[in-house]
C-alpha positions in Angstrom: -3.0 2.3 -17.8 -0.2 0.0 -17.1 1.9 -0.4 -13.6 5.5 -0.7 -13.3 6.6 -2.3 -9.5 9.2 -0.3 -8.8 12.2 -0.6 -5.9 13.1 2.2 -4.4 17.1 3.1 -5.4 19.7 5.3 -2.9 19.3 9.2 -3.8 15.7 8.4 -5.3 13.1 11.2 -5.2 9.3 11.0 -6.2 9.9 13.4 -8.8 12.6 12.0 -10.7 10.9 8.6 -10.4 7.9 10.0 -12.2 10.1 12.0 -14.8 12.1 8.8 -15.6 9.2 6.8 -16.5 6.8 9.5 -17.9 4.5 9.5 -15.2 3.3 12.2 -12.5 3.8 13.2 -9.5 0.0 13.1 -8.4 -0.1 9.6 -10.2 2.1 8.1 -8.2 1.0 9.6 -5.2 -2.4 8.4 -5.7 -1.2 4.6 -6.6 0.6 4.1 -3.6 -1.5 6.2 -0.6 1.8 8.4 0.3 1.2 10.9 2.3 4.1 12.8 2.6 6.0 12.1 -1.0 9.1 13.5 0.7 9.5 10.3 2.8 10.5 7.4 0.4 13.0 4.9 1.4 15.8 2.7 -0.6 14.2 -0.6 -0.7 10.5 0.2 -0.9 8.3 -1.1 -3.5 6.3 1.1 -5.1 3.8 1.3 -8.2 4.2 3.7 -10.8 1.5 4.4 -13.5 2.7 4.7 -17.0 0.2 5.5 -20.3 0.8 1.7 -22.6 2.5 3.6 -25.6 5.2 5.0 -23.1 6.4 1.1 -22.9 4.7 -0.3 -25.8 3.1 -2.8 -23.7 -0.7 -4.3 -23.9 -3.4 -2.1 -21.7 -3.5 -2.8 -18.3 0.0 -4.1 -18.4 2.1 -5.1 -14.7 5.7 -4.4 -15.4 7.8 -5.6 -12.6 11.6 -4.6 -12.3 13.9 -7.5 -11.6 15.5 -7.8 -8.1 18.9 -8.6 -7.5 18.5 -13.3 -6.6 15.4 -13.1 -8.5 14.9 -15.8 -11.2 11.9 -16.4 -13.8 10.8 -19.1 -11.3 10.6 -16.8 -8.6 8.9 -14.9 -10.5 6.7 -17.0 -11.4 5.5 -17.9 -7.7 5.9 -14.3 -6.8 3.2 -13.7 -8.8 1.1 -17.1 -9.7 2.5 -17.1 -13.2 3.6 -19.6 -15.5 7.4 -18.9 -17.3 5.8 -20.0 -20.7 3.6 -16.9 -20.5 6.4 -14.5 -19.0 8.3 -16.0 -21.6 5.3 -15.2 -24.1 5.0 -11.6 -23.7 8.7 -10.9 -23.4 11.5 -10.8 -25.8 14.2 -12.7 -23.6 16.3 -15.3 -25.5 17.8 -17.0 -22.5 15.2 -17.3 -19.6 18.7 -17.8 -17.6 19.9 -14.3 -18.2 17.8 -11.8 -16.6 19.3 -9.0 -14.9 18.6 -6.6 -11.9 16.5 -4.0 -13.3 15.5 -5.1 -16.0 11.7 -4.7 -17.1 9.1 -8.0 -17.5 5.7 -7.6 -18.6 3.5 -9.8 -16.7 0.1 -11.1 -17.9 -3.4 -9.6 -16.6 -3.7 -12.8 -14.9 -0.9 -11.9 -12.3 -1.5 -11.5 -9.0 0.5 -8.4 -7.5 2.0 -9.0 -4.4 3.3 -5.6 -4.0 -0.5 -3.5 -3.9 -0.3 -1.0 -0.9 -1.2 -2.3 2.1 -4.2 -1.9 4.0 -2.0 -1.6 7.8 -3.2 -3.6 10.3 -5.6 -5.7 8.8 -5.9 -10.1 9.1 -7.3 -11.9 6.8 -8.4 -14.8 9.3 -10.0 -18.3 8.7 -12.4 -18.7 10.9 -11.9 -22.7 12.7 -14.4 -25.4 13.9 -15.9 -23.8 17.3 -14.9 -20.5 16.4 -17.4 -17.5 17.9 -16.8 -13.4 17.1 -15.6 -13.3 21.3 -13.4 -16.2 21.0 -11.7 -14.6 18.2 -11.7 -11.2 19.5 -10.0 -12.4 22.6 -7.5 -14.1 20.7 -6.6 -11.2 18.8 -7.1 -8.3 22.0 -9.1 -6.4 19.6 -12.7 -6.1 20.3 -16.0 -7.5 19.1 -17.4 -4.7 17.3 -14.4 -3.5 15.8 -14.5 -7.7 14.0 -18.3 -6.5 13.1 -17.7 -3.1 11.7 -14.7 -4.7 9.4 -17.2 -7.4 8.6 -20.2 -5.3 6.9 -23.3 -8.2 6.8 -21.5 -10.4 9.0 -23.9 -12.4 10.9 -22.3 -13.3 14.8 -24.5 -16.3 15.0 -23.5 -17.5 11.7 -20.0 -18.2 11.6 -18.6 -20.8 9.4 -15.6 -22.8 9.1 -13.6 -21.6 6.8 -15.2 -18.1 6.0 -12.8 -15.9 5.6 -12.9 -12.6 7.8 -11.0 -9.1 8.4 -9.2 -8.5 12.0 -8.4 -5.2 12.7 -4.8 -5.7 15.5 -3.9 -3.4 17.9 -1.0 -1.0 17.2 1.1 -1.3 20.0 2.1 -5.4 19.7 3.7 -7.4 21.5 5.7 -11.2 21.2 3.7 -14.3 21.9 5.5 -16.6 23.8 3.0 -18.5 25.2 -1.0 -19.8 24.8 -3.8 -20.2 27.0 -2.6 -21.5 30.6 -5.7 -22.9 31.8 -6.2 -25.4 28.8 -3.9 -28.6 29.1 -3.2 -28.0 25.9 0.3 -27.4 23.4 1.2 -26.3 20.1 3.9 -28.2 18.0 6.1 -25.6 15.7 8.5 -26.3 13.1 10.5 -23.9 11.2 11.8 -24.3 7.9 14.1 -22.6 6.1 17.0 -25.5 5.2 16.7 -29.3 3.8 13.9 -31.5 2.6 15.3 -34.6 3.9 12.6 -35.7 6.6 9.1 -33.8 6.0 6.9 -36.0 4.6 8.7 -38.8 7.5 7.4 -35.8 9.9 4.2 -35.2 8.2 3.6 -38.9 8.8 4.1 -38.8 12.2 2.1 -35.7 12.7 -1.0 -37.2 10.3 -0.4 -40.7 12.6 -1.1 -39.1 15.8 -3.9 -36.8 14.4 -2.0 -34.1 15.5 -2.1 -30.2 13.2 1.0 -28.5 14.0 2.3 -25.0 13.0 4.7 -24.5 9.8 6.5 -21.6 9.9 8.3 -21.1 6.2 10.8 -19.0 4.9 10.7 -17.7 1.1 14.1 -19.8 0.5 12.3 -22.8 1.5 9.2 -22.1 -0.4 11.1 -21.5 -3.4 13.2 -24.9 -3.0 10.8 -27.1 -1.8 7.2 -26.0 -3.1 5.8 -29.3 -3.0 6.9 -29.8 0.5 4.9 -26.4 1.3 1.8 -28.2 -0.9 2.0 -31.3 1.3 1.8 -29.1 4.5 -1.3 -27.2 4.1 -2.6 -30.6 2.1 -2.3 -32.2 5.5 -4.4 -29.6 7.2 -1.5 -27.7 9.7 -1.0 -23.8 9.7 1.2 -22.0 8.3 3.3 -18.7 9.2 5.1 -16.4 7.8 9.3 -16.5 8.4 10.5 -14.1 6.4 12.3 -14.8 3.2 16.2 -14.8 3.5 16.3 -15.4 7.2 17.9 -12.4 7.6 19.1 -10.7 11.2 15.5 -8.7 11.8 16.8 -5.8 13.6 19.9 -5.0 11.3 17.6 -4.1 8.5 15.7 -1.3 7.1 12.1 -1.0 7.5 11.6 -0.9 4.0 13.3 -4.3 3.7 11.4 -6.2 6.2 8.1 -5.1 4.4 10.3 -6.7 1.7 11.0 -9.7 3.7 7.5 -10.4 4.7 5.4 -9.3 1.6 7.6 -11.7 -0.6 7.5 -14.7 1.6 3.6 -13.5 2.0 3.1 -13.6 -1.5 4.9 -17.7 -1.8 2.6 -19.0 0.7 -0.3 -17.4 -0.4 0.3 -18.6 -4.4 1.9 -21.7 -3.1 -0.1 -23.1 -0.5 -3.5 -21.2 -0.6 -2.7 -20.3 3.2 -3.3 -16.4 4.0 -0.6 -16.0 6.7 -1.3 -14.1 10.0 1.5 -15.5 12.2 5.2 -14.6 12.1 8.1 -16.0 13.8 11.3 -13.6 13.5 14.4 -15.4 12.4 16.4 -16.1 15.4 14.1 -15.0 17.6 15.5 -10.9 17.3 12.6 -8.0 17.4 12.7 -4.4 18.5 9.3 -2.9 19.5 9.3 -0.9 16.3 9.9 -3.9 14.2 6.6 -5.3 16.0 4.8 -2.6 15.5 5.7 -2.4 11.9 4.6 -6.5 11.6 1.2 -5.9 13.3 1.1 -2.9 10.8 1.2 -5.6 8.0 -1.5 -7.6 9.5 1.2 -10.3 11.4 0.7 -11.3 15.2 4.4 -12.0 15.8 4.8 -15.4 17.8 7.8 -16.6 20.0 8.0 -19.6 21.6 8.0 -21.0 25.5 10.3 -24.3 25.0 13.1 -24.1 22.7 14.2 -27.7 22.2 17.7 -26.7 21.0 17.0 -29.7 18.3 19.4 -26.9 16.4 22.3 -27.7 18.3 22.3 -31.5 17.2 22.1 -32.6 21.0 20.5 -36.3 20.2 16.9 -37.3 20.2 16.8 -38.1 23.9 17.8 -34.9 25.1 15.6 -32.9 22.5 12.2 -34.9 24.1 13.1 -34.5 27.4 13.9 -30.7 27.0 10.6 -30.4 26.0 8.8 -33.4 28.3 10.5 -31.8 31.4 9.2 -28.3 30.7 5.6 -28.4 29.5 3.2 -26.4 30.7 0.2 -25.3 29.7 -0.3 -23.3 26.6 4.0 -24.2 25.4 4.9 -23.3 22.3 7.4 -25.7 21.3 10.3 -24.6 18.7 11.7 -27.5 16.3 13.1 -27.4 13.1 11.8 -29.4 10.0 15.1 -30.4 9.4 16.8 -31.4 12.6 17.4 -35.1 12.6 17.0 -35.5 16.3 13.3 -34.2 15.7 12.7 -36.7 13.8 14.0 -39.4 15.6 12.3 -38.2 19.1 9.0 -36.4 18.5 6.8 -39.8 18.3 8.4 -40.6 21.7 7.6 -36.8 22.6 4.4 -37.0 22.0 3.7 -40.2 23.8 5.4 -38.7 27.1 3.4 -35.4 26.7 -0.1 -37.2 25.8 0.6 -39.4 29.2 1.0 -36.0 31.0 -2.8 -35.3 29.8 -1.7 -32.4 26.8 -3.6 -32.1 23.9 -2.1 -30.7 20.8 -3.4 -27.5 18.3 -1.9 -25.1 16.3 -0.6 -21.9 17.7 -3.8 -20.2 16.3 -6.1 -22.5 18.7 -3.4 -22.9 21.8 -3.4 -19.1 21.9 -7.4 -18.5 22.5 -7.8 -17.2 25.6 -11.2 -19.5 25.9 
């Protein structure tokens, strides 16, 4: 049976969805774990099963309906895809002209980016010096809820690198700051404009041995994929930012889920990174929009020094915005494309190494141990 990915339109029902594309009720139901199929929302992505001969399309068949902005390329990194094989299996004449709505058979080797959720769950890399406490206390979640979401898991046998499943508390909160009894400070850099200085940053970063924390919006990761490449090559984390940069708040629900699972999806096909970290777009949350990140498996993560490299100040006052006001556990906000953040963070990181800070990436400065 194949699946079409379906966006939920204004004055949608469950039953006319399924009527228009010859499926059933139960069906779709089942596909998506609804639990009251009077609830749907404009904007929400859903999966609809269809028999093949209702489209004509090989068995097993994902059939995604085009977005309004989406292009075959970011298609193709929505869902780790090559155009030549989009192109392949559908009868489009100019890959150029592709319209909202319109229906593209993906191949079995797409990755669907749009699968239900399972709420509230990390996928977490575990680091060098990692133990089940240490990352239960980073999370506030507690050790045996890591082991019963980790059947076989072995405590004393933690690797670097293993991948495990977190289980969040409900009721989030915002990080805005790490551990305050370790001399230590994470470096942050958000992306969502320009190209012009990274690898000059990654160079500084990769000088000073330092891993920093990328936080990446789908606009960026669609412009600028070998940038993103270059990041994770280099060994720094990297978080989730949404994907248009929209105003948080002023949304639906349904379209952050949008926001994040998209920009989710680029980093993940992109980078091989599975994110955990978010950073709202200028710096705007509600408690229900929290709640609704954690939901997706996202700690949401602020920041304790702003260095206002955004508002072009010069280099000098950027560092010493940021010298002036360490502390330990900062989180420092930058911007990968602020000139003055270029020009001043070797000279930052000189004047905060002589105060005695070490540097990690928000995932390490935030253990509590």
């Amino acid at each position: 049976m194949s699946q079409i990915i379906y966006t939920v339109q204004p004055g949608d029902t469950l039953y006319n969805i399924a009527r228009m594309y010859g499926s059933s009720l139960q069906a779709i139901i089942d596909a998506n774990n609804i639990t009251n199929p009077d609830l749907i929302y404009p904007g929400s992505v859903i999966l609809i099963p269809v028999e093949e001969e209702y489209l004509e399309t090989p068995p097993g068949s994902l059939i995604y309906t085009v977005q309004p902005g989406d292009t075959l390329y970011i298609i193709s990194l929505l869902f780790k895809v090559s155009i030549r094989r989009i192109l392949e299996l559908n009868n489009i004449p100019d890959p150029s002209l592709i319209f909202p709505g319109m229906k593209i058979i993906l191949p079995q080797e797409a990755l669907n980016p749009f699968e239900p959720l399972v709420q509230g769950i990390i996928r977490y890399t575990v680091l060098p010096g990692d133990t089940i406490y240490k990352i239960a206390a980073r999370f506030g979640t507690p050790t045996q809820s890591i082991l019963d979401s980790n059947p076989g898991l072995d405590p004393q046998r933690l690797v670097p690198g293993m991948v495990i499943t977190i289980t969040i508390p409900e009721n989030a909160v915002a990080i805005y700051r790490g551990n305050p009894n370790r001399r230590m400070v994470a470096l942050t850099f958000d992306a969502t404009y320009g190209d012009n200085q990274t690898y000059e940053l990654l160079e500084i970063l990769r000088n000073n041995n330092i891993k920093a924390t990328f936080f990446l919006s789908g606009i960026w990761l669609i412009n600028y994929p070998q940038l993103a490449r270059a990041i994770a090559a280099e060994g720094h984390e990297i978080g989730n930012h949404s994907y248009t940069h929209p105003h948080m708040p002023m949304i639906s629900m349904q379209e952050v889920i949008n926001q994040v699972t998209r920009t989710e999806a680029l980093i993940r096909n992109i980078t091989g990174q599975d994110p955990y970290l978010f950073r709202p777009p200028f710096g705007e949350y509600t408690q229900a929009l929290l709640n609704q990140l954690a939901s997706l498996g996202y700690v949401t993560i602020m920041w304790t020094i702003d260095s206002l490299d955004w508002k072009n100040p010069g280099a000098d006052a950027v560092v010493a915005r940021v010298v002036d006001n360490a502390e330990p556990g900062a989180i420092i906000l930058m911007h990968q494309s602020a000139p003055d953040t270029l020009q001043g963070l070797q000279s930052m990181i000189d004047q905060l190494r002589d105060q005695g800070y070490e540097f990690g990436t928000v995932t390490q400065v935030i253990s509590p141990l």
